[in-house]
C-alpha positions in Angstrom: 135.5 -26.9 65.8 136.0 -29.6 63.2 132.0 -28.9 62.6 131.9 -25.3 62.2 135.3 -26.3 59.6 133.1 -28.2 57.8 130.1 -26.4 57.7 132.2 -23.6 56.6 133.4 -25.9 53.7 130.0 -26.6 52.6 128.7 -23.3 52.6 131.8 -22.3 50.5 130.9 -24.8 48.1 127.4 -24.2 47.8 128.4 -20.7 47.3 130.9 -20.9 44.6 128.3 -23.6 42.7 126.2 -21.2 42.4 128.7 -18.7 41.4 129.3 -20.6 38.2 129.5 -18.9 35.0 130.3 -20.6 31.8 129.8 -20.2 28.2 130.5 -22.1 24.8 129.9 -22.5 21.3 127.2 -24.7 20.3 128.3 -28.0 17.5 125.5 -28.2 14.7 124.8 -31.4 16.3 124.4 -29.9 19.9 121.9 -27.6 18.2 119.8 -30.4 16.0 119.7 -32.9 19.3 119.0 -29.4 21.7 115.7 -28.7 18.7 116.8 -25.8 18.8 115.9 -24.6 15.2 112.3 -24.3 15.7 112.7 -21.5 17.9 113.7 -19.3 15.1 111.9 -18.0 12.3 115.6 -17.9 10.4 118.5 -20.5 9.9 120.7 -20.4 12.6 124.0 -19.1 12.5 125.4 -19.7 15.3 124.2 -20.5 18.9 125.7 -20.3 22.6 124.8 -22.1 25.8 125.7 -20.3 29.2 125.2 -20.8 32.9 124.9 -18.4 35.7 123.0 -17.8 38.3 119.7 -17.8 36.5 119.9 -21.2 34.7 121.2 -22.5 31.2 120.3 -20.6 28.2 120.9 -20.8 24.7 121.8 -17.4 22.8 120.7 -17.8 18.8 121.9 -15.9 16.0 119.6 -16.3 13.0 120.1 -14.7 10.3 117.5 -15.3 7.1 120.1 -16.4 4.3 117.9 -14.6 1.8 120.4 -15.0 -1.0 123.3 -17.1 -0.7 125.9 -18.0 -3.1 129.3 -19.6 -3.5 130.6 -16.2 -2.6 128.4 -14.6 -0.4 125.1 -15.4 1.7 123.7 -12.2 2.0 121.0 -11.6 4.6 117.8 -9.2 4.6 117.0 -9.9 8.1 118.1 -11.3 11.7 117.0 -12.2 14.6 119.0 -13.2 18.1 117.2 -14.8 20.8 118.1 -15.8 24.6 116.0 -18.9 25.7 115.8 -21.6 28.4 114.6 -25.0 28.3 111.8 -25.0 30.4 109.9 -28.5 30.6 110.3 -29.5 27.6 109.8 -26.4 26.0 111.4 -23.3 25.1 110.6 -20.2 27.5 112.0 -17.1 25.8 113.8 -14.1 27.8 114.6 -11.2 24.8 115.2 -11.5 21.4 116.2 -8.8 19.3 114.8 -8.3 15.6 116.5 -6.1 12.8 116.6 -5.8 8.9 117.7 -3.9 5.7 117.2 -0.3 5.9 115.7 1.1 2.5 118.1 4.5 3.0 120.3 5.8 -0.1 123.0 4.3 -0.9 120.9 0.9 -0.2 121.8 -1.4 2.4 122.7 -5.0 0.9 123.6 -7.1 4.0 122.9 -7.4 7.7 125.1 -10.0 9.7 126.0 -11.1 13.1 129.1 -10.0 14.1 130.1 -12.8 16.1 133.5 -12.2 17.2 133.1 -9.1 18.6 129.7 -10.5 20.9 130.5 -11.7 23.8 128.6 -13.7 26.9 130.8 -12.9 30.1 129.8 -11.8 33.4 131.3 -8.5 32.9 130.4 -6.5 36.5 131.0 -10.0 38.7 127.5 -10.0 39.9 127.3 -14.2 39.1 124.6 -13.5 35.7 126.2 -13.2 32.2 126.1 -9.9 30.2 125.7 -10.4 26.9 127.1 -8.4 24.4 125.3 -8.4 20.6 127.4 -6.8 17.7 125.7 -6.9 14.5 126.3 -4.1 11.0 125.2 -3.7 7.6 126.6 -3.4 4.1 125.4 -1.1 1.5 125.7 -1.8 -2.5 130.0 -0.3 -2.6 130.2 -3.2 0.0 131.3 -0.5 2.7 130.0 -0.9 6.3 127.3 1.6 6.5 125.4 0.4 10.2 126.8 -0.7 13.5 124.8 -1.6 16.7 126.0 -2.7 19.8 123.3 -4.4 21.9 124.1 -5.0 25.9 121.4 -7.2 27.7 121.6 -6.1 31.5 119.0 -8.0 33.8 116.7 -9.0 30.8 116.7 -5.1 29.5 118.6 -4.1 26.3 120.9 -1.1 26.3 122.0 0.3 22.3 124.4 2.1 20.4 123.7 3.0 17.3 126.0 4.2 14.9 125.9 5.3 11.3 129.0 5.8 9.3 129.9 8.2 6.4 132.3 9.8 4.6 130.6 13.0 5.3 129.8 14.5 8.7 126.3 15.4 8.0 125.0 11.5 7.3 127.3 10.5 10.3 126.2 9.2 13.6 126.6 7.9 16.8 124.1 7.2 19.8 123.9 5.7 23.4 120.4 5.6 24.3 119.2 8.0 27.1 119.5 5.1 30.0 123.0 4.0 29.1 124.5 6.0 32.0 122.8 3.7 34.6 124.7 0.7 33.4 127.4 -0.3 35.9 130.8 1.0 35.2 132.3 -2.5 34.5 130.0 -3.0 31.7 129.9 0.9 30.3 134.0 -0.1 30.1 134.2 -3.1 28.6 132.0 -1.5 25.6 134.4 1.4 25.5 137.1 -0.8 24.9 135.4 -2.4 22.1 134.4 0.3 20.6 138.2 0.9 20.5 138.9 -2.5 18.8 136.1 -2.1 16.5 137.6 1.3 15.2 141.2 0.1 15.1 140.3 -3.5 13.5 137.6 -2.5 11.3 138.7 1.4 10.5 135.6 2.7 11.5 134.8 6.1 13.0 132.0 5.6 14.9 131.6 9.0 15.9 128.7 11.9 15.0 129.6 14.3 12.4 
């Protein structure tokens, strides 16, 4: 009996340390001793490591810093990536690539939106989710671009959303395979999407 406890016990603990999922924020020294900037054609802005099921991986945000300023660093392009250290190297999973639109009125700056990304395991299936949130500015300084990026099992899942004063330049749009997302996640977006328009006053709606 005492065996079966035991081997109970260490099955239980094998299975919860595997169940492990953690996430946090990346010092510029964690990122300079991880040499992590060479995996990046841009600066990076910020970076996250996280555990699951899969490994450890370092999320990057890199944004180009094309003119910066004591006010402002305003960016043309960015670029996030998901990698693993992987003998030494760096063995890539996704990475996402955007940049200024050249659409009247002219977009100005395209940033990370950092506090609304997230890297949870949002359906409890033991891998992280991770959210991307990134928008642009056009020359009035008014948001004109929002995109919300979720990266289920190495795939990428978007909404895309234009705002406008005027219903005819307005837009919003899941793409087609949204719906097979699992509920948990198709949620949790909802709900930002809520925060986003209630923090940010945006519509995010079509015309």
């Amino acid at each position: 009996m005492k065996h079966y406890i035991l081997l109970l016990l260490l099955s239980y603990s094998t299975f919860s340390f595997s169940q492990k999922v953690s996430s946090y924020k990346l010092t510029k020294d964690e990122i300079i001793q991880k040499e992590l900037n060479g995996v990046s054609d841009f600066p990076i802005y910020k970076a996250f490591e996280y555990q699951d099921k899969g490994g450890v991986y370092e999320l990057l945000f890199c944004e180009n810093q094309k003119t910066i300023s004591k006010k402002d660093t305003l960016n043309t392009k960015i670029q996030a990536i998901s990698t693993m250290n992987d003998h030494g190297g760096f063995l890539e999973k996704w990475r996402i690539n955007d940049l200024l639109e050249n659409t009247e009125p002219k977009e100005t700056n395209i940033w990370f939106w950092t506090k609304y990304c997230s890297t949870k395991d949002l359906d409890g299936d033991g891998y992280i989710d991770p959210i991307i949130v990134y928008g642009t500015r056009n020359e009035d300084n008014e948001i004109k671009r929002v995109k919300i990026i979720t990266v289920y099992k190495n795939k990428k899942y978007a909404i895309r959303a234009v705002e406008c004063d005027l219903d005819y330049c307005r837009s919003f749009k899941k793409d087609q395979n949204w719906n097979t997302l699992p509920q948990k996640i198709k949620t949790y977006v909802d709900q930002l999407l809520v925060k986003l328009r209630k923090e940010q006053d945006l519509l995010l709606k079509d015309g």
